[in-house]
N, C-alpha and C positions, 0 to 999 in steps of 0.2 A: 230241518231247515233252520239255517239260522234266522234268530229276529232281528228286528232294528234295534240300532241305540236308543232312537227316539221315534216312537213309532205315533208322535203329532207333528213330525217336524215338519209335513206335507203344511201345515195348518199356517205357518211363520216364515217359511224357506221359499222364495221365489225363483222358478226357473232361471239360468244365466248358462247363455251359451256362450263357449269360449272365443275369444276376437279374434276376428277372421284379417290376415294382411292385408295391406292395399293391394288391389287390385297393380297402381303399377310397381307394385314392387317383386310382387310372384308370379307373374306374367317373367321374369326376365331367369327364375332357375325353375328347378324341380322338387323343391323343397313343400313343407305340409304348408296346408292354405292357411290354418291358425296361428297363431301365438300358443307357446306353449304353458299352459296353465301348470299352479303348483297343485299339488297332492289333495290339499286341502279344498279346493273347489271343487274337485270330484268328489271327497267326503260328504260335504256339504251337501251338495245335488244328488247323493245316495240315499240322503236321510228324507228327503221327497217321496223316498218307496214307501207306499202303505202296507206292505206287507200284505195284501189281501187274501181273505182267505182263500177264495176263486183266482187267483191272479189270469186276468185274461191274456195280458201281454205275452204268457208264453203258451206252449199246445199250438195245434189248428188256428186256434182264434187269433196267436199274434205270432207266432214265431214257428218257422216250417222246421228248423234246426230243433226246436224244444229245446233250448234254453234256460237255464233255472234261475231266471233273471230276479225277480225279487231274493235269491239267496244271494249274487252275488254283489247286486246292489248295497246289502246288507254289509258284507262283511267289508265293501269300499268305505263305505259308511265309520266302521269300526276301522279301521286302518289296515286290515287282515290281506292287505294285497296278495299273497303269495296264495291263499285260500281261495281269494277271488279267482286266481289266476287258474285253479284246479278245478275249479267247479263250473267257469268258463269252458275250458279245456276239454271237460268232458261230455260236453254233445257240440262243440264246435272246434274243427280241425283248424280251422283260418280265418280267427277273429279280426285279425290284424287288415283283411280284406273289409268281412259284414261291417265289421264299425264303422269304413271308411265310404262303402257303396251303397249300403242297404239299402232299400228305399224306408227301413225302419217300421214297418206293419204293427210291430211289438209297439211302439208310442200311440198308433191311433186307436190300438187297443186297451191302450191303460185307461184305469178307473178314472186315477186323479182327469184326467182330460175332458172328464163331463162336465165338471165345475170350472177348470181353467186348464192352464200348460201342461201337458203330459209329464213323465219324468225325464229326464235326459237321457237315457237308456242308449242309444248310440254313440253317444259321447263317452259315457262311462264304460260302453263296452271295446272303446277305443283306446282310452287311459289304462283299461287292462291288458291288453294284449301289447301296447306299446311299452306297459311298464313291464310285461314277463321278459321280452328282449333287453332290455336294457340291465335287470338284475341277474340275467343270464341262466332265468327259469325256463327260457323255449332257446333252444337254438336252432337258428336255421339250416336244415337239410336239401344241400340241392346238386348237383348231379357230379360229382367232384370225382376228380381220375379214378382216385381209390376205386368208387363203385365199377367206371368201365375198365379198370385195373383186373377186380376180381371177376367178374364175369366174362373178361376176355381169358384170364390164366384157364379158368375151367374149361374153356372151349378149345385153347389151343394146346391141351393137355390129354386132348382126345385123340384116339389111332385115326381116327377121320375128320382132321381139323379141318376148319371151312378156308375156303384160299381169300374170301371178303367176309369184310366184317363192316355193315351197315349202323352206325350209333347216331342217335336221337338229339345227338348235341355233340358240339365240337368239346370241351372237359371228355366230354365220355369217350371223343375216339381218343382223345390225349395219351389216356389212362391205356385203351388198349395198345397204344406203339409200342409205351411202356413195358406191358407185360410182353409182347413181341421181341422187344429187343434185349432182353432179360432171355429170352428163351433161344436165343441165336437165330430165330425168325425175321428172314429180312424182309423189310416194307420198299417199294411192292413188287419184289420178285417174287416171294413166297407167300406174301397175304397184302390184300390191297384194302386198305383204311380208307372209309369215308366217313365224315363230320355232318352236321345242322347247324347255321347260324352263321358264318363265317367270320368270326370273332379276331380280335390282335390276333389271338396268339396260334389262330390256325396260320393264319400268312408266317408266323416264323417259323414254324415247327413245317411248312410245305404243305398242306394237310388239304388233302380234295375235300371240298365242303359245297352245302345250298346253303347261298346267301338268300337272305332275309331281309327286306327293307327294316329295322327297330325304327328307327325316326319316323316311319311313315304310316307305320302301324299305330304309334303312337297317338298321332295324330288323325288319325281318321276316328279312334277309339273317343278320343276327345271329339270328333266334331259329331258324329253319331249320336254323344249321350248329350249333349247340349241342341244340336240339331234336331235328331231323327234321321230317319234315309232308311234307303234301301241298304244291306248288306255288303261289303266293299271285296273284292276279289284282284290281294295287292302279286303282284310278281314275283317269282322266285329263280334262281338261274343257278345251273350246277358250274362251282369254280374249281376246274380242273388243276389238280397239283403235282407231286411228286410221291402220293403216297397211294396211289392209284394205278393199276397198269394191266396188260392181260394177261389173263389166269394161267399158272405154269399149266407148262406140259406135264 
């Protein structure tokens, strides 16, 4: 495990959470609730980690994910971003979520917080996963034609191709038309495409899809975690297109 730079800096370093915008000003996009801090304030508030030899904050006690949080506290601390970003990375798939949702278990469990402020430990595990995207350490993976590209070539490459082809997102049936019409399979005389989500770019491509309220999901998600409630059960409705029809003879 690495150690700290300064393993008293708990002793002189006072917690400092990064400035949250005004209120009326991020009420009006979708943009992050902070100010975005330089480098060096997350150093700083790394150097807060005791390094303990117990560290409670991660295991059972503070962190369901097991996180090797005092190492990579450490290596923010040292400027070792790229290290942080691996040592993060390796018991958590989507930092970029906990840092921003957590309810943070891992701070009420740190040492320092019997004497005073815990570490910043959600914040710095936020500076990291925002800094792996931006130096182009993570890239985002998300469901892009290629993949319904390829696993529609393999299907429609069988002596028993299927006449529908059901995709989990409108990208993913994209991808299948793609490898459909590459193949001299006509849509939807010979195989009927259907989408999720009903996106632009299904309306121009024709594309039968279930629409999805986004704005409204959004929004209940927001009232939920600030509210509370009961579960919400928003509406879906299948949007009939051109790429859809009955199944040949």
């Amino acid at each position: 495990m690495a150690g700290t730079g300064d393993p008293r800096g708990f002793l002189t370093i006072r917690r400092a959470e990064p400035v949250r915008r005004p209120v009326q000003e991020r009420t009006k996009d979708w943009r992050e609730f902070y100010v975005p801090a330089p480098d060096d304030h997350f150093r700083t508030q790394g150097a807060r980690c005791m390094d303990c030899g117990v560290p409670f904050c991660q295991g059972d006690t503070g962190c369901p994910v097991q996180n090797v949080i005092p190492e990579w506290n450490a290596l923010v601390q040292q400027g070792r971003w790229k290290d942080a970003s691996l040592a993060l990375h390796a018991t958590n798939n989507f930092p970029e979520l906990t840092g921003r949702l957590c309810p943070a278990p891992c701070e009420s469990a740190c040492v320092l917080g019997l004497i005073e402020q815990p570490v910043a430990i959600r914040n710095i595990e936020q500076a990291i996963a925002d800094k792996s995207f931006s130096e182009g350490w993570v890239v985002p993976l998300t469901g892009v034609p290629d993949s319904g590209y390829r696993v529609a070539a393999a299907l429609l490459d069988r002596a028993d191709r299927p006449t529908a082809i059901i995709c989990l997102s409108d990208v993913l049936a994209l991808g299948v038309i793609r490898a459909a019409e590459e193949r001299g399979i006509r849509v939807p005389q010979d195989l009927s495409v259907v989408g999720y989500d009903d996106i632009a770019a299904a309306a121009a491509a024709k594309l039968t899809t279930v629409f999805q309220p986004h704005a409204a999901k959004g929004e209940e998600a927001v009232r939920l975690l600030t509210e509370g409630g009961e579960d919400v059960l928003l509406p879906t409705h299948l949007v009939v297109r051109a790429s859809s029809g009955p199944a040949p003879s």
